[in-house]
C-alpha positions as CSV (number, residue, x, y, z in Angstrom):
1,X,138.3,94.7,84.9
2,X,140.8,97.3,85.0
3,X,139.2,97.5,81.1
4,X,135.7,97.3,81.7
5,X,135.2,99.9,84.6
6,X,135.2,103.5,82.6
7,X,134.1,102.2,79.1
8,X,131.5,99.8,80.0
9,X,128.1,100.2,81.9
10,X,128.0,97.1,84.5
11,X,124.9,95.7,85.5
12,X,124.7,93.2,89.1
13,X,121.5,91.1,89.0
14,X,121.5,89.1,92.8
15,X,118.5,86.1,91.9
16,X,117.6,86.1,95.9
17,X,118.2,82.9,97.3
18,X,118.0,80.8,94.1
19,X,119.5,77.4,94.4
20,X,122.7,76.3,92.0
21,X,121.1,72.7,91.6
22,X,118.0,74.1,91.0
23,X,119.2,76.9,88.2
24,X,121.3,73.5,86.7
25,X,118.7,71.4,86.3
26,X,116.4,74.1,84.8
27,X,119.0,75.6,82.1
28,X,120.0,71.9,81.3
29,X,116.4,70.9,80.7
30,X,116.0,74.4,78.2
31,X,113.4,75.5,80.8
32,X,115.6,78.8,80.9
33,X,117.0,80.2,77.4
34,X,117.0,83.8,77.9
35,X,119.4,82.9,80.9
36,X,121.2,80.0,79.0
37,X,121.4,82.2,75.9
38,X,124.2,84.1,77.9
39,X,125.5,81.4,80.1
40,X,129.1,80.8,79.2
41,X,129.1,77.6,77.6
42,X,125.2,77.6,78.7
43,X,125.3,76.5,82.4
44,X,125.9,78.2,85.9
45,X,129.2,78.0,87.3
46,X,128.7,76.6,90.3
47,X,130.3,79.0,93.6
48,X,130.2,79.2,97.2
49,X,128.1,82.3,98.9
50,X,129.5,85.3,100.9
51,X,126.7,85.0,103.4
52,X,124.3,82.8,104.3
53,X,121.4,85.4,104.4
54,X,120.6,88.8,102.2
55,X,122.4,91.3,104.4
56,X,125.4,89.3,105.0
57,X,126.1,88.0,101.3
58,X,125.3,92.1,99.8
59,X,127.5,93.6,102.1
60,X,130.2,91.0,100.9
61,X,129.5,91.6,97.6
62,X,129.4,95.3,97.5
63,X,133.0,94.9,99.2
64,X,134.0,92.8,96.5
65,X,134.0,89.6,97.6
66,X,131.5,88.5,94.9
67,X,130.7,84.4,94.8
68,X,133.8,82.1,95.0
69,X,134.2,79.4,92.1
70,X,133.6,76.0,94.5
71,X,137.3,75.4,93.6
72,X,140.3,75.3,96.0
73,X,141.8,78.8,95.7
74,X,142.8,81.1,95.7
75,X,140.6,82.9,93.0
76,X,141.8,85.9,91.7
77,X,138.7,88.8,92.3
78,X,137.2,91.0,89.6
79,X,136.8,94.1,92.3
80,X,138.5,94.7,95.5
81,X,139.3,97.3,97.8
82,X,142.9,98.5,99.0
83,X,143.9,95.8,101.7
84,X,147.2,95.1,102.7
85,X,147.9,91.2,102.3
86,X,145.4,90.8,99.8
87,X,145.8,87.2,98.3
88,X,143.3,87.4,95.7
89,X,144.3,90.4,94.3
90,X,145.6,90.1,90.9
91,X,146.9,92.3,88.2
92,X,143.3,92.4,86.2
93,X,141.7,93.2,89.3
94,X,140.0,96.8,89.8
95,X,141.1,98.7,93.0
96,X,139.5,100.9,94.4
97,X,141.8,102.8,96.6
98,X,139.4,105.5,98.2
99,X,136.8,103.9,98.5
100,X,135.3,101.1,101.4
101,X,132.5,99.7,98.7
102,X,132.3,98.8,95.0
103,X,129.6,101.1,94.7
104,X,131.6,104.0,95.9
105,X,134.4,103.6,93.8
106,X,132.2,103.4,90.6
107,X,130.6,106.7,91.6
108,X,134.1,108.1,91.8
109,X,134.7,106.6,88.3
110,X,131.7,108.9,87.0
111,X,129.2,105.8,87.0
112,X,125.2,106.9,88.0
113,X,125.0,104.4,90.5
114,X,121.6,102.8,90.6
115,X,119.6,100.5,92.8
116,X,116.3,98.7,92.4
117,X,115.6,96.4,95.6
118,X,113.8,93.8,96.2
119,X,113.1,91.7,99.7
120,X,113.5,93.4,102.7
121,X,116.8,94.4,103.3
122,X,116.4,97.0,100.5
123,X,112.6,98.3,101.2
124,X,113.8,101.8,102.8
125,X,111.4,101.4,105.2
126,X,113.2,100.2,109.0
127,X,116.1,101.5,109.1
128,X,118.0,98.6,108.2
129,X,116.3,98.5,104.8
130,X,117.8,102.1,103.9
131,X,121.5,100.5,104.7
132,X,122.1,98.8,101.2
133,X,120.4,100.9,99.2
134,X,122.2,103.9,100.8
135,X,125.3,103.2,98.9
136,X,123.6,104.5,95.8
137,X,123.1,107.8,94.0
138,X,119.7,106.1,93.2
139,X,117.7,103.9,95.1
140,X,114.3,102.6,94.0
141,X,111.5,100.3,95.8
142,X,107.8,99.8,95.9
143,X,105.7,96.9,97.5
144,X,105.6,95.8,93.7
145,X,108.9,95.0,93.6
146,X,108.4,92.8,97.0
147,X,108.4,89.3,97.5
148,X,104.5,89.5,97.7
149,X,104.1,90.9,94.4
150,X,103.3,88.0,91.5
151,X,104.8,90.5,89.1
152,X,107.7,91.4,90.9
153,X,110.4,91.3,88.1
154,X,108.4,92.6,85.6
155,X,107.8,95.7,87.6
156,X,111.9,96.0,88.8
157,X,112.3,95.7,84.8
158,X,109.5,98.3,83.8
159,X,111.8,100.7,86.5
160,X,114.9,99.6,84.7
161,X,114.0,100.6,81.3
162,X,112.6,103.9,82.9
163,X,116.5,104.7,84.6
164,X,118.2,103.4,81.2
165,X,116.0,106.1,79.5
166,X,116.1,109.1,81.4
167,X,120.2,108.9,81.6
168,X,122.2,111.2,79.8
169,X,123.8,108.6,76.8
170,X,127.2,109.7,77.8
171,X,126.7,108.6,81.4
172,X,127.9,105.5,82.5
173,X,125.5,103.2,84.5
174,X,126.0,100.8,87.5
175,X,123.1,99.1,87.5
176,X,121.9,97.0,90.7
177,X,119.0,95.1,90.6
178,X,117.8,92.5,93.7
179,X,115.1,90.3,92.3
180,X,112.5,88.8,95.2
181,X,110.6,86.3,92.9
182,X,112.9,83.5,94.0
183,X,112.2,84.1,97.7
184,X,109.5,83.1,100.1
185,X,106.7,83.2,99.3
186,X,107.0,81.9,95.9
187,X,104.0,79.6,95.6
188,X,101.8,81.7,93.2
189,X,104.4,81.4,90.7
190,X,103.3,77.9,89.7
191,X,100.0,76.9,87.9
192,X,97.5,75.7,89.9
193,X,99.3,75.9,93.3
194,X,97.4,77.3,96.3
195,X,98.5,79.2,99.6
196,X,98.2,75.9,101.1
197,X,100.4,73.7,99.4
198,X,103.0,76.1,100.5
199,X,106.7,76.9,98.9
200,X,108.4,73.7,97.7
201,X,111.6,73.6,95.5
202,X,109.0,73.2,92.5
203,X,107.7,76.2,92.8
204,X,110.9,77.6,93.6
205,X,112.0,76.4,89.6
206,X,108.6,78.0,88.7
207,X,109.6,81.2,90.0
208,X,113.3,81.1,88.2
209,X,111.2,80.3,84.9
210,X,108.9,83.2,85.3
211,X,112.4,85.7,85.9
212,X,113.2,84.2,82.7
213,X,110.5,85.2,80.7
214,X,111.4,89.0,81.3
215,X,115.3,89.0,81.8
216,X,116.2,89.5,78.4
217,X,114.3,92.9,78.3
218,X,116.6,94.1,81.6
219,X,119.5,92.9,79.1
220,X,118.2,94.9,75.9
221,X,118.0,98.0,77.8
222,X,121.5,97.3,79.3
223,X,123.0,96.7,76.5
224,X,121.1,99.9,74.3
225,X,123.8,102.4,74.8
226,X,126.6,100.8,74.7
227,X,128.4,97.3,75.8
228,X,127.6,96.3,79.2
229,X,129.5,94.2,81.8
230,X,126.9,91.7,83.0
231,X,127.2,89.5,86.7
232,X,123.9,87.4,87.5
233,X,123.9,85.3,90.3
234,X,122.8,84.3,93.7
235,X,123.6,85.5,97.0
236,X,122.6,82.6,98.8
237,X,120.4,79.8,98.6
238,X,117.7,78.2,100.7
239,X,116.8,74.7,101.9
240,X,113.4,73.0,101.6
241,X,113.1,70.2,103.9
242,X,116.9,68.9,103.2
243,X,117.9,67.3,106.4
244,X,115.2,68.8,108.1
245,X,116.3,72.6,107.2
246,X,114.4,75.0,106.1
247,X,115.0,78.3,105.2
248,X,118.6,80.0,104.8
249,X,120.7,81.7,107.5
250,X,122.2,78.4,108.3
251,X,125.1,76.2,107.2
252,X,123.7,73.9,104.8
253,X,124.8,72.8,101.0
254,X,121.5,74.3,99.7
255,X,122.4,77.6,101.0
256,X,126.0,77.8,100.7
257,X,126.2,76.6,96.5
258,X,125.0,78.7,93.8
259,X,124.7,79.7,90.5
260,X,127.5,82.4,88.8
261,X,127.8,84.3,85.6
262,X,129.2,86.4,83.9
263,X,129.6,87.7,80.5
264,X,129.3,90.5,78.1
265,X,126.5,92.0,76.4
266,X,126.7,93.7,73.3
267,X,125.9,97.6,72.2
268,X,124.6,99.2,69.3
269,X,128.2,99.8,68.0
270,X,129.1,96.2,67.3
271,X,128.2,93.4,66.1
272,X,125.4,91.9,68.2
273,X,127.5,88.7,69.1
274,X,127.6,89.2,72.7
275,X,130.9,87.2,74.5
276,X,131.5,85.3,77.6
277,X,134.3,87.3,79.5
């Protein structure tokens, strides 16, 4: 990482509460290739979450303590802060010495740090929902971007391509995007479906294959300047029914696995293979 921070932009994309088994079974059954297209060898690692909930899991990840491979450990961290006693620091690891956040340190670095929110957490409006996004330069919501909003990603992507385009092209960009669509409600994202039949884990695929349809234009305009450092993944996920859970905030295998990625996308300088890292 030590590489990538100061010659690469570096886009985070958190998939709110999307499921690993769910994300699996959709990329193995081609229901995803704009995802899959990137996937390293085509699927989701499969990880444990920081946090069982939003706040919890983005705090943990903007300290660096990013999804842990569902592996016994210890796993060697791609960013970390200073911290005496550290066992998963390693020598490819980026330090950030000065700094309490990932976000922070990047800024330091010379990176336009950027965030687009989505649920709650990042609306600006309590003031809770002003804590996350307060660790960037650049913060940006609307209710469109909301879980309420049918067209949430598409909007988040619209703003996207906007910041992309109005930065200097010798800037570097950290880009944070927190896409809703997975989260309750996600009913309206499948065909047919009605308030009443509610959120089910079907609709909850139907929601991961509408992100789909509009990720690889986020990745385009990521990847139009130069070579970008992609990480997609969950922050948590969320239970529908399983052993009588519902919901996340709660100790449950639904919540706790999810899908990881990460891998390199390719700029206009080189060759357009683009390379798991």
């Amino acid at each position: 990482m030590n590489e990538i921070v100061g010659s690469h932009d570096i886009l985070l994309v958190t998939l709110d509460t999307l499921r690993h088994d769910v994300a699996a079974e959709l990329a193995a059954e081609g229901r995803t290739p704009h995802l899959a297209r990137h996937l390293p060898g085509g699927v989701w690692e499969r990880r444990h979450a920081p946090g069982s909930f939003t706040y919890a899991a983005h705090q943990a990840i903007f300290a660096g303590f990013l999804p842990t491979p569902a592996t016994p450990g210890p796993h060697p961290r791609l960013f970390a802060a200073r911290f005496a006693g550290s066992e998963t620091t390693a020598d490819g690891t980026y330090v950030f010495h000065d700094a309490p956040d990932l976000v922070s340190a990047l800024a330091h670095e010379g990176y336009r740090t950027v965030c687009i929110g989505g649920v709650g957490f990042f609306n600006k409006q309590p003031p809770l929902g002003s804590v996350l996004p307060g660790l960037f330069q650049e913060s940006h919501w609307e209710p469109s971007f909301g879980v309420a909003s049918p067209t949430s990603f598409e909007s988040q992507v619209a703003r996207a391509e906007e910041v992309v385009a109005a930065l200097p092209r010798d800037r570097r960009l950290f880009l944070f995007v927190n896409v809703s669509a997975l989260h309750q409600p996600n009913w309206f994202h499948r065909p047919g479906a009605t308030l009443a039949d509610g959120d089910t884990r079907e609709t909850h695929a139907a929601a991961l294959e509408y992100v789909d349809r509009h990720i690889g234009r986020l990745f385009a305009a990521m990847s139009s300047r130069r070579d970008c450092f992609a990480i997609v993944c969950s922050d948590h996920g969320t239970a529908y029914g399983e052993d009588g859970f519902t919901g996340h905030r709660l100790g449950h295998e639904s919540v706790w696995t999810v899908p990881y990625a990460q891998f390199e996308l390719t700029g206009p300088d080189r060759d357009t293979k683009e390379t798991a890292a």
